[in-house]
VOPAGU-2260 file (C-alpha; in pm, 1 decimal, decimal comma):
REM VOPAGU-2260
SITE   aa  ch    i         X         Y         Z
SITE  UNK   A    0   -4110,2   -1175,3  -14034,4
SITE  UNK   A    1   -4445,2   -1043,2  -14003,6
SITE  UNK   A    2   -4572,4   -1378,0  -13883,8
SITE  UNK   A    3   -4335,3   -1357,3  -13637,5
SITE  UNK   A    4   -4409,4   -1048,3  -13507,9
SITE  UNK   A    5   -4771,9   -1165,5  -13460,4
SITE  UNK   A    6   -4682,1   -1437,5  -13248,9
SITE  UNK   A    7   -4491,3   -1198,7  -13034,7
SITE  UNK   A    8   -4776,2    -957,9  -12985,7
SITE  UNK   A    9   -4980,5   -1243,3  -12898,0
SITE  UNK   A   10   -4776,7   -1384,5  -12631,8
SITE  UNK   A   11   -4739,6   -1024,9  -12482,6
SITE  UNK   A   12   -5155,6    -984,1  -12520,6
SITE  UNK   A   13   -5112,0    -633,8  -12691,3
SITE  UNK   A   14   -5424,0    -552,1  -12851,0
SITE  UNK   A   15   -5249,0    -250,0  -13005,4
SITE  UNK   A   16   -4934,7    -464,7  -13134,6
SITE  UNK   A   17   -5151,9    -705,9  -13284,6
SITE  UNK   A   18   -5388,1    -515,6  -13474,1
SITE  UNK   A   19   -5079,5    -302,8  -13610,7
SITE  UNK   A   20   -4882,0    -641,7  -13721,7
SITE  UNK   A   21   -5232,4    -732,5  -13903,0
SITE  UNK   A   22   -5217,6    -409,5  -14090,3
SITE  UNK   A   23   -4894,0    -410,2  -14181,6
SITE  UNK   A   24   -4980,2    -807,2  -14310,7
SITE  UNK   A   25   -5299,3    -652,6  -14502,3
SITE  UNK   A   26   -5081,4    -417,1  -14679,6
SITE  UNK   A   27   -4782,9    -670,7  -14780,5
SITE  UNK   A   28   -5088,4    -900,6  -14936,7
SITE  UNK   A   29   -5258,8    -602,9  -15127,9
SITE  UNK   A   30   -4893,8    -525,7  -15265,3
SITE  UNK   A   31   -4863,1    -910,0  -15350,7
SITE  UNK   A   32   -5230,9    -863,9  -15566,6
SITE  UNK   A   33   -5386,9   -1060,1  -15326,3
SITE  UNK   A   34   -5693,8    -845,2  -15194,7
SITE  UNK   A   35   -5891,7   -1125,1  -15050,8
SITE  UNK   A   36   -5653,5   -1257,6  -14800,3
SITE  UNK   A   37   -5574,0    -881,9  -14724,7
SITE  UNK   A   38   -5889,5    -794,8  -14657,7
SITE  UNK   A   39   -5923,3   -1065,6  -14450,1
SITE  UNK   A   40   -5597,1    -910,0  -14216,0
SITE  UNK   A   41   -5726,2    -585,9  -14228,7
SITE  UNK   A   42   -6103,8    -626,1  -14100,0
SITE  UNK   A   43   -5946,4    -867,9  -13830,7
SITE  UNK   A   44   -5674,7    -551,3  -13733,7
SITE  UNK   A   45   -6005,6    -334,4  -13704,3
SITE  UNK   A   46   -6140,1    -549,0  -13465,0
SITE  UNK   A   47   -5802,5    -512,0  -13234,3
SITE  UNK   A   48   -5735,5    -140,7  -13294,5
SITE  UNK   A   49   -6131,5     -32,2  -13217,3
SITE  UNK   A   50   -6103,1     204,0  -12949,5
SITE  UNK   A   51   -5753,2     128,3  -12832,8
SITE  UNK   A   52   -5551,8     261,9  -13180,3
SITE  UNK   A   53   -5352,2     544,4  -13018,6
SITE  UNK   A   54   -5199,6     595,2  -13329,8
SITE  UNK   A   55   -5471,7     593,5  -13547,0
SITE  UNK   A   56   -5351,1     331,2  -13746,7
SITE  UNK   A   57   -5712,1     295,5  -13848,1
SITE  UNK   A   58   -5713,3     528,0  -14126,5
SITE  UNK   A   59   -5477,4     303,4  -14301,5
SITE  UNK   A   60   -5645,6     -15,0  -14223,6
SITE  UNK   A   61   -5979,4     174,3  -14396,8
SITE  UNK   A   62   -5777,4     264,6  -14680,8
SITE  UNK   A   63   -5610,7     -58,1  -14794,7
SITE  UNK   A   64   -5942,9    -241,0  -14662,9
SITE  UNK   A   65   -6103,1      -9,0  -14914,6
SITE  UNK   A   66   -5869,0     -92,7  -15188,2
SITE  UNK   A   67   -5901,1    -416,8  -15097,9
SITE  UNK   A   68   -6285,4    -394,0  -15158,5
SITE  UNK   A   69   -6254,0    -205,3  -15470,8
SITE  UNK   A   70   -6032,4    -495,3  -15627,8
SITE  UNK   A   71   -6267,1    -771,1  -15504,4
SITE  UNK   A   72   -6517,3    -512,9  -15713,3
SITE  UNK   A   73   -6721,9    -494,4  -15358,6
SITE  UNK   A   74   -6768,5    -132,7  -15399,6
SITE  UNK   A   75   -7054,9     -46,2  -15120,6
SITE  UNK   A   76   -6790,3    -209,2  -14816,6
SITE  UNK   A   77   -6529,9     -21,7  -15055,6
SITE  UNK   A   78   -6722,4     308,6  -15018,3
SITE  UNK   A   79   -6805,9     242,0  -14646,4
SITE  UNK   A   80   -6391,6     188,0  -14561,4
SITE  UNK   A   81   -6322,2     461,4  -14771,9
SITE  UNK   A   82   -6534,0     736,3  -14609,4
SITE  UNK   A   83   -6405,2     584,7  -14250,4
SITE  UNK   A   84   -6052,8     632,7  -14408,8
SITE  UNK   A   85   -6106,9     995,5  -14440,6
SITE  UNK   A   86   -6348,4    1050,3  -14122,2
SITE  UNK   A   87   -6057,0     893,1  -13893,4
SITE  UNK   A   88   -5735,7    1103,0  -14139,6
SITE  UNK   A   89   -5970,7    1413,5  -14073,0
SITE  UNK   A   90   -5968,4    1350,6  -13669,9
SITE  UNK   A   91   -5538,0    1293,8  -13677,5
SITE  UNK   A   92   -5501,8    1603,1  -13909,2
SITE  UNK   A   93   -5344,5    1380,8  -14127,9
SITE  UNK   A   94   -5424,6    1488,8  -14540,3
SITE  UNK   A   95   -5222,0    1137,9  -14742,7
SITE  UNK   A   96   -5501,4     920,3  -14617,3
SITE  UNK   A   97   -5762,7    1195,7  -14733,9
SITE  UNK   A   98   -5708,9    1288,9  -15096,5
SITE  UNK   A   99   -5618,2     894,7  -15171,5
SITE  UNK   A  100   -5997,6     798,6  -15075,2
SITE  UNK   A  101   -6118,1    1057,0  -15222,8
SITE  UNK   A  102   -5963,0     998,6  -15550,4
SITE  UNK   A  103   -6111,9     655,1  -15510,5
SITE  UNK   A  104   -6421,6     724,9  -15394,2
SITE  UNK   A  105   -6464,0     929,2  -15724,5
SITE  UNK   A  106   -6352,8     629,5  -15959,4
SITE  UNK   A  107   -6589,1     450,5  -15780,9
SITE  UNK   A  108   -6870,8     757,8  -15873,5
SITE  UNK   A  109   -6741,1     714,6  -16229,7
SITE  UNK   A  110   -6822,0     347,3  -16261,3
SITE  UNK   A  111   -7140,7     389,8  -16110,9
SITE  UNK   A  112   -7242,1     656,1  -16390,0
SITE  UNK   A  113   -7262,5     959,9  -16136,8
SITE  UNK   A  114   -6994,8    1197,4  -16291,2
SITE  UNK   A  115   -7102,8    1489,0  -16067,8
SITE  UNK   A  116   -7013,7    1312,5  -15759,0
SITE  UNK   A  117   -6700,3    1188,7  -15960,2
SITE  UNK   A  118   -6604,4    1536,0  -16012,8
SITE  UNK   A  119   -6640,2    1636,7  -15641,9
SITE  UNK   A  120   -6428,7    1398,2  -15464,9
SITE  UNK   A  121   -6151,5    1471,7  -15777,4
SITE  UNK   A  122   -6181,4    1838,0  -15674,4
SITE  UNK   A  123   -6140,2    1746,9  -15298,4
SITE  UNK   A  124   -5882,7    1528,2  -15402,2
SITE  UNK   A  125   -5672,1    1824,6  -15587,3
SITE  UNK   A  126   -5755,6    2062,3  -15366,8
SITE  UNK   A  127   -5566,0    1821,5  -15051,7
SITE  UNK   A  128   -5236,1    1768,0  -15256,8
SITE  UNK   A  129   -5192,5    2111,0  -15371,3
SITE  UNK   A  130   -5270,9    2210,1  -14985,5
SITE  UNK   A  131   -5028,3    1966,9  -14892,9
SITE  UNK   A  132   -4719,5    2070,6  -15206,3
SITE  UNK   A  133   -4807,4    2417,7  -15097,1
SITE  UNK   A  134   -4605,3    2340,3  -14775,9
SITE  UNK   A  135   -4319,6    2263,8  -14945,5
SITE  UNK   A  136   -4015,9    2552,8  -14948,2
SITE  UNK   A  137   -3799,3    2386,3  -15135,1
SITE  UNK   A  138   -3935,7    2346,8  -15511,1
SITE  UNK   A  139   -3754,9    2018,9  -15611,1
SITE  UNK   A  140   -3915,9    1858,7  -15309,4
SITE  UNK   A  141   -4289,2    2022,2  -15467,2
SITE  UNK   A  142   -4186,4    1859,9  -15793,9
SITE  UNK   A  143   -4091,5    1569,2  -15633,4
SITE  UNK   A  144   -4409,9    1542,7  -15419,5
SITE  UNK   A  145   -4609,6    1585,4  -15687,7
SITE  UNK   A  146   -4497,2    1266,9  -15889,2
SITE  UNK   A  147   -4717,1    1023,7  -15902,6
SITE  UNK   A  148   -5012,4    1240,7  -15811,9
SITE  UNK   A  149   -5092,5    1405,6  -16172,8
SITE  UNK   A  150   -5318,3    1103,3  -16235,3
SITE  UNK   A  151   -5582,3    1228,6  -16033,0
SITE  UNK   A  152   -5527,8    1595,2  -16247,6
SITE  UNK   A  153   -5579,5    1292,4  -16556,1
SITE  UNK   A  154   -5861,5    1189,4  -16410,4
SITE  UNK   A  155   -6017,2    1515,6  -16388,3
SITE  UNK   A  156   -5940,5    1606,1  -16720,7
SITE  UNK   A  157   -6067,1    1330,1  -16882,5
SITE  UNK   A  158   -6395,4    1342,0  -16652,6
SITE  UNK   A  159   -6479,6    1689,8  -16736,2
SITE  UNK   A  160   -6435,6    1627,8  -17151,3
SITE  UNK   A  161   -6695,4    1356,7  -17063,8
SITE  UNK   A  162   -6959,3    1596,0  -16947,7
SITE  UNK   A  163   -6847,5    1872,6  -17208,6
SITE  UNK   A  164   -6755,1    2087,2  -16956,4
SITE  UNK   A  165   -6438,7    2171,8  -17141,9
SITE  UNK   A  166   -6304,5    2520,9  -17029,3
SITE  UNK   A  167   -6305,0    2341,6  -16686,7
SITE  UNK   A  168   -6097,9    2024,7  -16825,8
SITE  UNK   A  169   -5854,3    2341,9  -16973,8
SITE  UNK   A  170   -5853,0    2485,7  -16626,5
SITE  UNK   A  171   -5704,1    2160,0  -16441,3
SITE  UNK   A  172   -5490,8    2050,3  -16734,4
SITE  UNK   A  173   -5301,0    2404,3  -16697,8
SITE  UNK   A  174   -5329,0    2378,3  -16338,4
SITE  UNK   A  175   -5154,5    1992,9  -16382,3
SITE  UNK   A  176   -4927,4    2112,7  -16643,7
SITE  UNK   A  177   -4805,3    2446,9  -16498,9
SITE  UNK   A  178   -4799,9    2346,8  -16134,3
SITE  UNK   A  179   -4461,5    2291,7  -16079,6
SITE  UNK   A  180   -4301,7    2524,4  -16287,7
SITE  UNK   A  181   -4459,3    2809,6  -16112,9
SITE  UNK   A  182   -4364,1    2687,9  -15803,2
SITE  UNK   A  183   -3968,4    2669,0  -15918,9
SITE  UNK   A  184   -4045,7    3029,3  -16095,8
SITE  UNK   A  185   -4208,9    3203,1  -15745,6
SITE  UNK   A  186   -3869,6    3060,7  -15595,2
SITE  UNK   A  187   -3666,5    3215,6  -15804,3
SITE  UNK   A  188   -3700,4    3590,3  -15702,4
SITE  UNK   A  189   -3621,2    3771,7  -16032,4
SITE  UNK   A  190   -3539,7    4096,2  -16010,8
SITE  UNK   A  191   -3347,9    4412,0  -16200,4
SITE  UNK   A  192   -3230,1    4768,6  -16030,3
SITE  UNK   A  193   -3462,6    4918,8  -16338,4
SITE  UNK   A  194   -3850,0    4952,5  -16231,8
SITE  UNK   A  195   -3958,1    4902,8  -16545,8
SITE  UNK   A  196   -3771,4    4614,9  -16607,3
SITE  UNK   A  197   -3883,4    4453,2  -16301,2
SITE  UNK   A  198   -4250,7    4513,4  -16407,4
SITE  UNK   A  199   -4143,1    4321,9  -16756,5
SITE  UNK   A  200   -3989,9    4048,1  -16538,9
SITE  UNK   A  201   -4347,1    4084,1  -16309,1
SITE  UNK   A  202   -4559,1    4027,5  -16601,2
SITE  UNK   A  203   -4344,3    3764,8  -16764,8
């Protein structure tokens, strides 16, 4: 299907519709484990969406370029796409394709032996997602947002035991661990006609 919307870009000469079928082609092969041929799509989708991507679908062709790069273990081009990634999210006010690269960008740190600039881009990465949950009303949509996102928290943890910084590991395993039961808890709006038992209900 997605070949065939490629032809039909092409015949219509849509710079724009062509580099967004190539993304969407660079994705599908990155889902199929097949980084090389995706990265292939995506760099060729750069080359369409360059200056005419009034949707910015660049930021996603940096990231899966950049995950592309990190599976083909080409982690310098993986670096480069990621930082363009978050440079391009940054200009569209858009935070998914932020905290994603940065959680990369600090596994990449990690394998490289530089654990302090591991720990930053974690931190920048934690500090975008609970930014983003934070805008959340409704607390089974925070808990539902958050799935899939406590690996980064993991991350962390296991990053700070590492460098012995351990009452900083404790501080973002309660912050992974408590997150969303404060949030369904600040919802909740306890309260009692009895001051003092509403400063009981405060302080429990």
């Amino acid at each position: 299907l997605l070949e065939q919307s490629l032809q039909i870009a092409k015949e219509l000469k849509n710079p724009q519709l062509i580099g967004t079928v190539l993304r969407s082609k660079g994705e599908n092969l990155l889902r199929m484990n097949k980084p090389a041929e995706a990265a292939k799509q995506l760099e060729d989708a750069l080359g369409y969406l360059d200056k005419r991507d009034v949707w910015l679908h660049r930021r996603w062709c940096y990231l899966n370029l950049g995950e592309s790069y990190m599976r083909l273990n080409k982690d310098v081009e993986a670096k480069r796409s990621f930082q363009s990634a978050i440079e391009v999210a940054a200009k569209a006010g858009d935070p998914q394709p932020q905290w994603m690269p940065h959680r990369d960008l600090g596994r990449i740190a990690e394998k490289e032996g530089d654990n302090q600039k591991a720990f930053e881009h974690y931190a920048k990465a934690i500090m975008i997602i609970e930014s983003m949950r934070g805008k959340f009303t409704d607390p089974g949509l925070k808990a539902l947002f958050m799935k899939g996102k406590l690996r980064v928290y993991e991350r962390m943890i296991q990053l700070l035991q590492k460098m012995q910084r351990t009452s900083e590991a404790l501080h973002y395993l309660e912050r992974a661990r408590a997150r969303v039961m404060l949030d369904m808890l600040a919802e909740k709006g306890f309260s009692s006609k009895k001051q003092e038992e509403n400063e009981l209900l405060t302080q429990e």
